[in-house]
N, C-alpha and C positions, 0 to 999 in steps of 0.2 A: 553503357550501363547507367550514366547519369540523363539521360533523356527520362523526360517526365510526361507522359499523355495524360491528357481529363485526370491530371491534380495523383495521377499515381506513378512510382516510381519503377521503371525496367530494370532494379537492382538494387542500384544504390540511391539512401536517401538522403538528404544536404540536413546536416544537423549544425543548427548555429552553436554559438561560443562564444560571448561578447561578440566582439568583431572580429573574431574569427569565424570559421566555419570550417567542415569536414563530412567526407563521404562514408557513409558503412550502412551495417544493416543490424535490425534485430533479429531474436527467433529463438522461441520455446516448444518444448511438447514434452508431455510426460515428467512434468517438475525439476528439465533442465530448461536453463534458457541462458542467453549468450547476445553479446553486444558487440560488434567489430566497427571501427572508425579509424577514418586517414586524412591528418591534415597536409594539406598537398604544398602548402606554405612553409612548411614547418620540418616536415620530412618526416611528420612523427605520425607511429601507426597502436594502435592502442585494444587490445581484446581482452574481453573480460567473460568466462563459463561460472556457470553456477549450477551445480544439481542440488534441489530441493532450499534451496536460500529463500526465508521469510524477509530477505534485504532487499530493496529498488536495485537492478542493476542502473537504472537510470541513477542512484543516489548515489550510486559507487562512482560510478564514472563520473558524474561534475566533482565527485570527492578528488576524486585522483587529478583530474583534469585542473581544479581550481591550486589545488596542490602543485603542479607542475608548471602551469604558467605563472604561481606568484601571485596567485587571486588570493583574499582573503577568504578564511577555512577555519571552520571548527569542528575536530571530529565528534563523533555523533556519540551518545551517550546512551549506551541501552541499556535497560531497567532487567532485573532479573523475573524471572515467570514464575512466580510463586503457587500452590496446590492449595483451592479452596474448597474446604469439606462439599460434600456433596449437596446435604443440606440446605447451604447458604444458596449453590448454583439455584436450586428446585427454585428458591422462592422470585428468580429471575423471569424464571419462565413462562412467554407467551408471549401476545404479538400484540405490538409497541406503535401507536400512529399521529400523527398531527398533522394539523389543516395547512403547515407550514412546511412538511416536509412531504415529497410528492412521494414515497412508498412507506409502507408498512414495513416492519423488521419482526421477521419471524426468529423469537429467541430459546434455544431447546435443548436440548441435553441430548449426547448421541454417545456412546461409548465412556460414558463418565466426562465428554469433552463438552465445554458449552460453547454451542454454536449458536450464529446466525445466519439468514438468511431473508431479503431484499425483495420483496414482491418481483418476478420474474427473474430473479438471479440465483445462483448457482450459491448455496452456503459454503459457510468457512467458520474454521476452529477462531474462537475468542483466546488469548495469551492475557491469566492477571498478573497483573502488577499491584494491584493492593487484593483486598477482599470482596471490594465494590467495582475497584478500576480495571478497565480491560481494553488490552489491544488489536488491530488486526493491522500489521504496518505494510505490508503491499501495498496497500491503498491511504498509511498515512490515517488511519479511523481507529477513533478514541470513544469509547462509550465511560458512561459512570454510572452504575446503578442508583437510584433514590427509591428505596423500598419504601418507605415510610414515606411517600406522596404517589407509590404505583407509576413510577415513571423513569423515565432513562433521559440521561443526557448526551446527546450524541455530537462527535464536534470532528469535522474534515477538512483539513488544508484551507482551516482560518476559518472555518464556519461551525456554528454551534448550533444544536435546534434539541428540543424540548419536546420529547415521546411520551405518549400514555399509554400505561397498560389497557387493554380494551377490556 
């Protein structure tokens, strides 16, 4: 099961760890998903399920992981999801572009929810944390509205870029 052909794995994948390393697998469907790994060094074996979790299992497991070997760790801080009048969403809405970021963000209201959604990608519900600030953490994406310049500030895993409403 650790044999690996043209770069894919018969099973199991070798996930590093500092200088460690360990074998296991992922695997989602239907808004559960689940992480299994085994360090062979170590004797230690480690699973993690989540149904419907807007948390990285990937962010849980170096949580636990950094935790357990004596890595240095801060647990993670999450912000409360606050309910912005309807209102405020409408004036969000529409699609958002720059010559700096290679798609468009389609930004909409669906069910009272304000989503977006990524030139050829599949939309997702926005979570605010202020009245302008919004999150989608799966993917670690922080937007900030600027009504009053028709643009959004969009910033992911250390990068920021500057959208205009079209």
């Amino acid at each position: 099961m650790k044999t690996i052909e043209d770069h894919y794995g018969l099973g199991l994948f070798k996930f590093p760890f500092y200088e460690k390393y360990s074998f296991g697998h992922t695997g989602g469907i239907d808004g559960f998903s689940s992480v299994a790994s085994y360090f062979p060094e170590e004797h230690l074996a480690i699973s993690i399920n989540s149904n419907g979790s807007s948390i990285s299992l990937n962010d849980v497991m170096l949580g636990a992981l950094n935790i357990y070997f004596e890595k240095e760790y801060e647990l993670p801080v999450y912000k409360k999801a606050i309910q912005v009048e309807l209102a405020i969403l409408k004036q969000y809405e529409g699609t958002y572009e720059s010559e700096d970021f290679p798609l468009d963000i389609k930004i909409f209201i669906e069910d009272d929810v304000l989503k977006a959604q990524a030139t050829g990608q599949p939309s997702f519900p926005l979570t605010a944390t202020s009245n302008k600030n919004f999150e989608f953490t799966p993917v670690n994406l922080q937007i900030e509205f600027i009504p009053t310049a028709n643009a959004m500030q969009l910033t992911q895993r250390g990068k920021s870029f500057r959208l205009k409403k079209r």
